[in-house]
C-alpha positions in Angstrom: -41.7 156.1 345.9 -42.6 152.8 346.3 -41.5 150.3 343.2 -44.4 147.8 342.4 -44.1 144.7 342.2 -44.7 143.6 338.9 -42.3 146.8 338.1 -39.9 144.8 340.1 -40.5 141.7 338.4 -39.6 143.6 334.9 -36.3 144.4 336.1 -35.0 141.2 336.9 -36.5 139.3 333.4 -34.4 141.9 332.1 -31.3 141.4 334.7 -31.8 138.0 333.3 -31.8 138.3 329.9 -28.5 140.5 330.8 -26.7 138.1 332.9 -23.5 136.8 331.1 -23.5 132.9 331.5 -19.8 132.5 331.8 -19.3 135.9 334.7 -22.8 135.8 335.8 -22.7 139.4 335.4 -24.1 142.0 333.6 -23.2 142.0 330.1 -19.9 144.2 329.1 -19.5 144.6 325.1 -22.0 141.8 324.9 -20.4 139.6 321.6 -22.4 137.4 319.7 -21.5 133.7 318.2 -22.2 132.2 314.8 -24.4 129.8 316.9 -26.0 133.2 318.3 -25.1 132.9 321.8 -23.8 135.8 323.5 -21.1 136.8 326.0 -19.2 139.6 327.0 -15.9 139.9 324.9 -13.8 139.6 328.0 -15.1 136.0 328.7 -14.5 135.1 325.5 -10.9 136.3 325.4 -11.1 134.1 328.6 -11.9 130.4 327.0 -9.4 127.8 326.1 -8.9 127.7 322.5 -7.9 124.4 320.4 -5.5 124.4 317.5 -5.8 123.3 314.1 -3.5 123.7 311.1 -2.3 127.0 312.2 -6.3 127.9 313.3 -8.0 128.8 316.6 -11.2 127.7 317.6 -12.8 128.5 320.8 -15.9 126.2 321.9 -19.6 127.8 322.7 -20.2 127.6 326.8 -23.7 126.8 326.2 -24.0 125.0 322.9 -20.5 123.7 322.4 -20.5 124.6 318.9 -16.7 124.8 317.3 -16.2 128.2 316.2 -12.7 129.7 314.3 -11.7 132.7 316.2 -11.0 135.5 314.1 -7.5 136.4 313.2 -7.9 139.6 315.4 -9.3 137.9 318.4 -13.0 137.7 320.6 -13.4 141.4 319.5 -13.8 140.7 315.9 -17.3 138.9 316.8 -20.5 141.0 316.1 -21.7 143.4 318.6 -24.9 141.7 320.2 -26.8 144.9 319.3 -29.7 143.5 321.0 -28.5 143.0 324.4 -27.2 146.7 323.9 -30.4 147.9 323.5 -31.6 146.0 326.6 -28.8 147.4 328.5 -29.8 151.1 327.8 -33.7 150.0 328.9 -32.9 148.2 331.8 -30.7 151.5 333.3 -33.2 153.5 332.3 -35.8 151.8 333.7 -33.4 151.5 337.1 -33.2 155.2 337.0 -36.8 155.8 336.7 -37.7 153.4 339.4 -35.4 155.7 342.2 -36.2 159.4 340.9 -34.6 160.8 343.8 -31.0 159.2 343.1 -30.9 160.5 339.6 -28.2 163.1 338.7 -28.7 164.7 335.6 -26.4 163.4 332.3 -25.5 166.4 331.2 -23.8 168.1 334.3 -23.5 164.6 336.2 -23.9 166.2 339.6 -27.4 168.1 339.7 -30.4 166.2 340.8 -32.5 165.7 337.6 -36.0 166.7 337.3 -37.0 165.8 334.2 -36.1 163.7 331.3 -35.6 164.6 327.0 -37.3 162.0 325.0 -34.9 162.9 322.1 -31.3 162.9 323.7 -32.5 160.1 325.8 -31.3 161.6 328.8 -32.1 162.7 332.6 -31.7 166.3 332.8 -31.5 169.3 335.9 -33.8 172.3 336.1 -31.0 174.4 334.5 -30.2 171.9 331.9 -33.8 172.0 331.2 -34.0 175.4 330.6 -31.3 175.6 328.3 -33.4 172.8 326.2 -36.8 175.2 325.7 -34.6 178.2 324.6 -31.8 177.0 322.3 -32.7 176.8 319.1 -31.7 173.2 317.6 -33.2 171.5 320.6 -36.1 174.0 321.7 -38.3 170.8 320.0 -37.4 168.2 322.0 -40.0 166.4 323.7 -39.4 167.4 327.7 -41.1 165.2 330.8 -41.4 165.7 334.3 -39.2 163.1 336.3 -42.8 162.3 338.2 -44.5 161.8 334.7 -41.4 159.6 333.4 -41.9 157.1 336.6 -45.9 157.1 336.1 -45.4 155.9 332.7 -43.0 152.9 333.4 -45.8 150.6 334.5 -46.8 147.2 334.6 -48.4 148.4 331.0 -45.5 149.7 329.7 -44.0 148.6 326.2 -40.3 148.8 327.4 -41.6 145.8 329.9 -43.6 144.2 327.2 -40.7 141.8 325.6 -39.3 141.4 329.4 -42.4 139.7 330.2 -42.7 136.9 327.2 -42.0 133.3 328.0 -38.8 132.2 327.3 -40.1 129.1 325.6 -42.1 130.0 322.1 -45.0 127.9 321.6 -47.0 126.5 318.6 -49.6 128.8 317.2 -52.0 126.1 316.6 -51.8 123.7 319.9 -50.4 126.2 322.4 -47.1 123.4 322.7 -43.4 123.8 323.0 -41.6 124.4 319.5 -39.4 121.7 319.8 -39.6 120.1 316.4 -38.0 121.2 313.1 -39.6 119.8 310.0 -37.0 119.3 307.8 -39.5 119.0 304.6 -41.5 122.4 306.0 -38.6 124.3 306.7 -40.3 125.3 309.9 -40.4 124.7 313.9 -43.6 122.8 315.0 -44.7 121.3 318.7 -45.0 117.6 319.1 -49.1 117.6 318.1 -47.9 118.9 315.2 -46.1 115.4 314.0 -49.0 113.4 314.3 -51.1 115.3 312.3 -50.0 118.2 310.1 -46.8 117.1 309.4 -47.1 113.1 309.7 -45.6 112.2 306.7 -42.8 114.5 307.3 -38.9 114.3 307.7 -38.5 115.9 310.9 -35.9 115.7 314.3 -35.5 117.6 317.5 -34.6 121.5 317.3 -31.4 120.9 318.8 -30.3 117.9 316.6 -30.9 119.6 313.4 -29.3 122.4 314.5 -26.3 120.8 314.3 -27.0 118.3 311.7 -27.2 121.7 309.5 -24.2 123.5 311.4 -22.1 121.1 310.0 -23.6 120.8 306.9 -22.7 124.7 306.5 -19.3 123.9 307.7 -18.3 121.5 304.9 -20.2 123.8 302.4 -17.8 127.0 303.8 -14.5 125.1 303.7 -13.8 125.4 299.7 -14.6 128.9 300.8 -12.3 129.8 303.6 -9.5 128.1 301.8 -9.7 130.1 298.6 -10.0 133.1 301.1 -6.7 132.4 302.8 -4.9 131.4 299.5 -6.1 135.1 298.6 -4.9 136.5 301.5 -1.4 134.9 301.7 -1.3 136.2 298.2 -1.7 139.7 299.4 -4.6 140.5 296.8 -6.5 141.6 299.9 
């Protein structure tokens, strides 16, 4: 079966919203930063770290924003739960896109024909089977594999957030949010400063970013050192 175009064009927003900056490959345990970039923990393992007073602190690839690496390494970073939920569209979506070169996940060597909505899995005839007469899953939604490739179409929701811009724009003009109004609180475009927000204290997205990084640095360091006094002192 022939995969459309704009079926094709899905998969790779998502192959790039997948792609690890530092391996330029597919995420693997995708970790996220303070900053709230991502990479896989392996690359971060991988970066040089800098040393001070007896702490480790690894620099962003793409921001370059200082951050202490945890005492028990790259791992300790949050799971980039997002990109994990990507991951598991973007194979399915892979799988539904070749029907014939799916094996079914239960018995990994069948050819599936059909797909459970519930376990979230491609299944054989026989594993079908077993699905409409065993009790505690005889109510699981089942599909054809033909239905389950009609349905991922250029309409489809799983290819709706693969399709936004990358760049979010203003509401009001239509314009690149590249303006944070410090006395709003808020992102605005660059119409936005000469009329709404005139009179306003404002700066680039970027710039106050880091302006406020830092201030939450200094704010956090009374913090972190009562922490490690409480830690040294083994109340924890």
């Amino acid at each position: 079966m022939a995969t459309k175009p704009s079926f094709s064009s899905g998969l790779l927003k998502l192959e790039e919203q997948l792609t690890c900056s530092i391996c330029l490959d597919i995420y693997t345990n995708p970790k996220s930063l303070p900053c709230l970039h991502s990479f896989c923990q392996h690359c971060l393992e991988g970066l040089p770290l800098d040393k001070k007073n007896e702490t480790y602190y690894l620099s962003c690839p793409t921001c370059r924003h200082c951050t202490e690496l945890p005492e028990e390494g790259a791992g300790a970073f949050p799971v980039a739960f997002h990109l994990q939920n990507i991951k598991e569209i973007h194979t399915f979506m892979k799988k539904a896109a070749n029907p014939q070169q799916v094996t079914c996940d239960n018995c990994t060597t069948a050819n599936a024909t059909g797909y459970c909505q519930d376990c979230s899995k491609f299944l054989c005839q026989k594993c079908l089977d077993v699905h409409k007469i065993w009790a505690p899953i005889a109510h699981h939604k089942l599909t054809h594999l033909d239905e389950v490739t009609a349905s991922v179409s250029s309409n489809s929701p799983l290819l709706a957030f693969a399709k936004q811009e990358a760049t979010l724009t203003c509401s009001t003009h239509q314009k690149p949010l590249e303006i944070f109004c410090e006395t709003c609180d808020t992102v605005i475009c660059l119409h936005c400063t000469v009329r709404i927000h005139k009179e306003h204290e404002y700066d680039l997205v970027n710039d106050s970013y880091t302006k406020h990084c830092r201030e939450l640095e200094t704010c956090l360091e009374p913090v972190k050192k009562k922490w490690k006094n409480l830690k040294k002192s083994n109340l924890f």
